[in-house]
C-alpha positions as CSV (number, residue, x, y, z in Angstrom):
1,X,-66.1,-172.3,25.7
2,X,-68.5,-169.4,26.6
3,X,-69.3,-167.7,24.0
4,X,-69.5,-163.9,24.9
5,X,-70.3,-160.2,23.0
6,X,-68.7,-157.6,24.0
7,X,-70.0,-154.5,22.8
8,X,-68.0,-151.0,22.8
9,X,-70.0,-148.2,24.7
10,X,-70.2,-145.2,22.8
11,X,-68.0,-141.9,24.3
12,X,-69.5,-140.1,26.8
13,X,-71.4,-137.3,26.2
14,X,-70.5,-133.6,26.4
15,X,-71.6,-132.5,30.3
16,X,-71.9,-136.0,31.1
17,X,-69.8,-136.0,34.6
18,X,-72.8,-135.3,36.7
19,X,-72.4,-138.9,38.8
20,X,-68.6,-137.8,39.3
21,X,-69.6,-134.4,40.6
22,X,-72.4,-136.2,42.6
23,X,-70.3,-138.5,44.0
24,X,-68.4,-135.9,45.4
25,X,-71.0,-134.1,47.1
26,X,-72.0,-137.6,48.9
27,X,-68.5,-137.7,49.7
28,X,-68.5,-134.4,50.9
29,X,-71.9,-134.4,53.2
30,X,-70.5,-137.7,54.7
31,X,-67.4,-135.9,55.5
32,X,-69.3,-133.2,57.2
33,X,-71.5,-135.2,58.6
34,X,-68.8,-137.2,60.3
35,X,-67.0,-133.8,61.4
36,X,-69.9,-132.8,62.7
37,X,-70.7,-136.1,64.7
38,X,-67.3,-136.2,66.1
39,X,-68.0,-132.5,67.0
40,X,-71.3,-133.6,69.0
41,X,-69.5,-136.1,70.6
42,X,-66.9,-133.8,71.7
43,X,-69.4,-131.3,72.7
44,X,-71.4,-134.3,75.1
45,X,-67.9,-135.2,77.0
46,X,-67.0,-131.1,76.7
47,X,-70.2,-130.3,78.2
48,X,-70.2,-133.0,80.8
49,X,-66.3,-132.3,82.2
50,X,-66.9,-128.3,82.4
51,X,-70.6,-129.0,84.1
52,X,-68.8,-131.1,86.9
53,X,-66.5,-128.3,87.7
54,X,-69.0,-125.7,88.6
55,X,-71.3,-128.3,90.4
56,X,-68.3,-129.2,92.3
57,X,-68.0,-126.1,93.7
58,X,-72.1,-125.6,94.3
59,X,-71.5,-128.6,96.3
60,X,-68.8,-127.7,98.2
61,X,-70.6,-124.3,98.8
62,X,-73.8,-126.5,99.9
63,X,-72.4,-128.6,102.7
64,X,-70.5,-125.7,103.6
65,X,-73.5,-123.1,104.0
66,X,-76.4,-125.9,104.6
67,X,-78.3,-124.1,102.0
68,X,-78.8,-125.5,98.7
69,X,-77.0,-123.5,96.1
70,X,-77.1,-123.8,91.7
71,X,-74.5,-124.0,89.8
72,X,-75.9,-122.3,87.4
73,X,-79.0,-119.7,87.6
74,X,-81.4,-121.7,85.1
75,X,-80.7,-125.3,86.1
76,X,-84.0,-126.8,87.4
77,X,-82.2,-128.9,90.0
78,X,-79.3,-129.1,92.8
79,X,-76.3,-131.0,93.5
80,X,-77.3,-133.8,95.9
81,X,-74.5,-135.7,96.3
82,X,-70.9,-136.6,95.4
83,X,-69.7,-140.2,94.5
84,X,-66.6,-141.3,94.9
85,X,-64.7,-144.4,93.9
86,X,-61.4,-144.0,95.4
87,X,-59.7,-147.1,93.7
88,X,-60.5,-145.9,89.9
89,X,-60.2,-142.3,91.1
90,X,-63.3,-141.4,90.0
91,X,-65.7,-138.7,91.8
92,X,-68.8,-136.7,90.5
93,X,-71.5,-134.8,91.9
94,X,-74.8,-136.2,91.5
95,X,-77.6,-134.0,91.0
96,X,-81.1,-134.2,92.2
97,X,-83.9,-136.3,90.0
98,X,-82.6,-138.3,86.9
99,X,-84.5,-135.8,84.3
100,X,-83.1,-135.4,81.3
101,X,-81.5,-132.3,81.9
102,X,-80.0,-133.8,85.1
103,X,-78.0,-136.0,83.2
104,X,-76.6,-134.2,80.8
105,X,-74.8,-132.9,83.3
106,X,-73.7,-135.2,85.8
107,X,-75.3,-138.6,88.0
108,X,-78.9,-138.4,89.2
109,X,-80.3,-139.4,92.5
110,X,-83.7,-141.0,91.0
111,X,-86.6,-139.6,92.9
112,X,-88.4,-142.0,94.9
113,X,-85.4,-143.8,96.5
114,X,-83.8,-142.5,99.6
115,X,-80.8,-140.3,100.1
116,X,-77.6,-142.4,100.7
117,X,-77.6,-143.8,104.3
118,X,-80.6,-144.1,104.9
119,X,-82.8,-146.8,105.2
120,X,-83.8,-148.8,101.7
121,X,-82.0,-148.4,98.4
122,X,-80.7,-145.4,97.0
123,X,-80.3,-145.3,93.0
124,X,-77.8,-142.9,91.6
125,X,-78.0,-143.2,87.5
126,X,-75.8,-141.3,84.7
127,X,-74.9,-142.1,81.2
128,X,-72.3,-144.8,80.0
129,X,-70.5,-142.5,78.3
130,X,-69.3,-140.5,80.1
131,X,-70.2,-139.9,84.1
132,X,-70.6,-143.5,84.6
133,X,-68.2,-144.8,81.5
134,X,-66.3,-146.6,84.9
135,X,-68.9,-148.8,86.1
136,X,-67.5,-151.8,83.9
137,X,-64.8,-151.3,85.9
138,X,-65.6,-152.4,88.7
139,X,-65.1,-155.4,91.4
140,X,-66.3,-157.1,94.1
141,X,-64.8,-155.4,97.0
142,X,-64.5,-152.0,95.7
143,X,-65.6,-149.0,98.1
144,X,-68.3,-146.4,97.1
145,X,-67.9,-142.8,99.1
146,X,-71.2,-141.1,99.0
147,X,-71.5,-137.8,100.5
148,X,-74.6,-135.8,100.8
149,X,-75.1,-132.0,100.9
150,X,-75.4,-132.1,104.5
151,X,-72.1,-133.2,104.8
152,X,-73.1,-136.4,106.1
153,X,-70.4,-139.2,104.1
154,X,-71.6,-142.8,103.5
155,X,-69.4,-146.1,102.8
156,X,-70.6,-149.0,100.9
157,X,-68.9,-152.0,99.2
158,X,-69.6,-153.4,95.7
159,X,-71.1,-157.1,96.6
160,X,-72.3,-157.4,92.7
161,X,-73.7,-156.3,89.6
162,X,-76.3,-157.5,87.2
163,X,-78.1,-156.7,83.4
164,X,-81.8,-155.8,83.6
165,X,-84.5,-154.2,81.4
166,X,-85.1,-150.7,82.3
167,X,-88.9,-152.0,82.9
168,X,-87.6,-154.8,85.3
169,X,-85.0,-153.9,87.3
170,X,-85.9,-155.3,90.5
171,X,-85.0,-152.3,92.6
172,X,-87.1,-151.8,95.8
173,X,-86.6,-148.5,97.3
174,X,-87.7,-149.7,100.3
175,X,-85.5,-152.9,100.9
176,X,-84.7,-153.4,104.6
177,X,-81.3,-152.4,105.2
178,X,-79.0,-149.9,103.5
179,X,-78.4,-150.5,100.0
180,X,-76.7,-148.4,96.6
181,X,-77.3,-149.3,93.3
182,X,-75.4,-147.4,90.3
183,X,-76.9,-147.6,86.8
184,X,-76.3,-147.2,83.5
185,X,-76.9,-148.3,80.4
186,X,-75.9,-151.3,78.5
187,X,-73.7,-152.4,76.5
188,X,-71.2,-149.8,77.5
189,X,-70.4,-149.6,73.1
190,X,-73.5,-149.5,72.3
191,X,-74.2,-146.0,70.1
192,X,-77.9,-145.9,70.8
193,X,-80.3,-146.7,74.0
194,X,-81.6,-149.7,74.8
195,X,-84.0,-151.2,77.1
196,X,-80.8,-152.8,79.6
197,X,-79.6,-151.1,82.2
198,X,-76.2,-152.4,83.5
199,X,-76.3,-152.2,88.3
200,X,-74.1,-151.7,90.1
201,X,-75.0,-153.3,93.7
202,X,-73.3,-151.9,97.4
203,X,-74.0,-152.5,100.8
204,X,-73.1,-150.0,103.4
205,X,-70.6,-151.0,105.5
206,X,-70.0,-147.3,107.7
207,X,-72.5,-145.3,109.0
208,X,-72.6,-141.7,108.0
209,X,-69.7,-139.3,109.2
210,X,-69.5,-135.7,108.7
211,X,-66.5,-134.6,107.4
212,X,-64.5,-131.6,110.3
213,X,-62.4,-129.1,108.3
């Protein structure tokens, strides 16, 4: 047998529910806190959905002028391109230079590879959750519409993907051929960044058309 004291604690003092009232405020900031990151997080897709709809139409009102037009006075860049995936129904205009502004907005051509259709390997990057959520999706096979503001409409098919390091990617710009690579990055549930970047490899498999109204 275990012998064992027990010893009755004396009644609490007068004033003495501070920890109850404290645990309620904890209670309270984590419930705001939460409301508040599930409002941020509304805000990112919010933010990312209604950006796509005015570049759409800067797009459209690119190829259809030639000239290159903002969606938005203040934006330091331009809608380059527009990417398609016709079998996941996914499309969204890419703009030009993978700054951080760029892509919290929409894809990003990344400066320093070449425009779709052209010779080497263009690299269109946007975040995993949202613009580029679909590239899990993907399979061998699949076709990759890329239009440019010229007009000028490029077809490539998915021949594989890969995991790399951000530092390590293994991407030459100036491949022979014409190649697309789409990147995000990885894991796709993953609720901070990482160094991996999850590719999306294409190889183009029509030359460049431009689409007749």
């Amino acid at each position: 047998m275990i012998a064992l004291k027990l010893e009755r604690l004396p009644p609490a003092a007068a004033g003495a529910s501070l920890p109850a009232k404290l645990r309620m405020l904890v209670v309270g900031g984590l419930f705001c806190a939460g409301l508040v990151l599930a409002g941020q997080g509304l805000w990112i897709h919010a933010k990312a959905f209604l950006a796509q709809i005015l570049l759409d139409r800067a797009f459209d009102q690119s190829v259809a002028s030639g000239a290159i037009v903002k969606p938005w006075s203040w934006l330091d860049t331009y809608p380059a391109a527009r990417i398609e995936v016709p079998r996941l129904g996914r499309s969204a205009v890419a703009l030009e230079g993978a700054s951080g502004q760029a892509l919290a907005f929409g894809p990003a051509h990344v400066a320093g590879t070449p425009a779709a259709g052209e010779e080497g390997t263009a690299v269109y990057a946007a975040h995993r959750d949202t613009h580029f959520a679909f590239l899990g999706e993907m399979r061998l096979g699949d076709e990759i519409k890329v239009t440019n503001r010229d007009g000028i409409a490029v077809r490539y098919r998915v021949t594989g993907h890969d995991i790399r390091r951000w530092d390590g990617s293994g991407i030459d710009p100036a491949a022979p051929g014409r190649h697309l690579v789409l990147a995000t990055c990885w894991p796709f549930n993953a609720v901070t960044s990482g160094p991996l970047r999850y590719l999306v490899y294409a190889e183009m498999v029509q030359e460049g058309m431009r689409k007749i109204d």
